[in-house]
N, C-alpha and C positions, 0 to 999 in steps of 0.2 A: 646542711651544707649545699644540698645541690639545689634550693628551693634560691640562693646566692647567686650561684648562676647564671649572666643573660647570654639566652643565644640567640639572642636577635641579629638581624645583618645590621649592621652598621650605617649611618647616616649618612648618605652621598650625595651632593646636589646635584642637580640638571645639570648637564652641560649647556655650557653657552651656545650661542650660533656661530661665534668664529672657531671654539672648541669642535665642533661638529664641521666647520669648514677645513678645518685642521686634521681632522680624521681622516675628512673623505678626501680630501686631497693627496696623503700620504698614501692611505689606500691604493688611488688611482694611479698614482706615480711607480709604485710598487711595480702595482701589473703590469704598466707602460716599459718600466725596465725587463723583466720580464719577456716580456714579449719582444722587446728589442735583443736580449742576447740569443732565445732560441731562434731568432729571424738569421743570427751569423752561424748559429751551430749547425741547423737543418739544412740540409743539402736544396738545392736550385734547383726549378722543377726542370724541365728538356724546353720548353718552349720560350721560357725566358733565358735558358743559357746560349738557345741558337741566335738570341739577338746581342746577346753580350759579345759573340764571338764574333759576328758582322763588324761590331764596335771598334772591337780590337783589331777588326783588319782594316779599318778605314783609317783610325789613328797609326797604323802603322804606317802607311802612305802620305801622311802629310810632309811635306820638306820643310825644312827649316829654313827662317830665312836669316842671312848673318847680320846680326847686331851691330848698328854704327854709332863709334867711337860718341859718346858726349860732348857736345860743345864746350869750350873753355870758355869760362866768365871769362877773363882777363889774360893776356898774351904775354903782359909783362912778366918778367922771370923773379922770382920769389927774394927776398931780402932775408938775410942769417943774420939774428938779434943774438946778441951777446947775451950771456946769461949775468944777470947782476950778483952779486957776493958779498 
């Protein structure tokens, strides 16, 4: 009975080249995420926060300037249509 037996691995082909473009790109993307969330978790080093805080004091100083009204296409005063029934 155990002469019955194969333990051979298994027959697996090559991967293609988009198969392998496929890997390594998920791969890559992985790491890229990655790296993009420990980049919001880790704390800001001292020298790029003292230029964020100049930022934040120059955008507080800008004035606003007031928004003027849209032109009106047309001056004439609007027409109330019956609704049909």
């Amino acid at each position: 009975m155990a002469a019955e037996l194969d333990f051979s691995p298994p027959e697996v082909p090559e991967p293609t080249f988009l198969e392998n473009v496929l890997r390594y790109g998920l791969f890559f993307g992985a790491i890229f995420q990655l790296i993009c969330v420990l980049a919001i978790i880790l704390p800001i080093s001292k020298s790029h926060k003292t230029d964020s805080d100049s930022f934040e004091f120059k955008s507080s100083e800008v004035v606003k300037k007031p928004k003027m009204a849209a032109p009106q296409l047309s001056k004439k005063p609007k027409k109330e249509t019956k609704k049909k029934r």
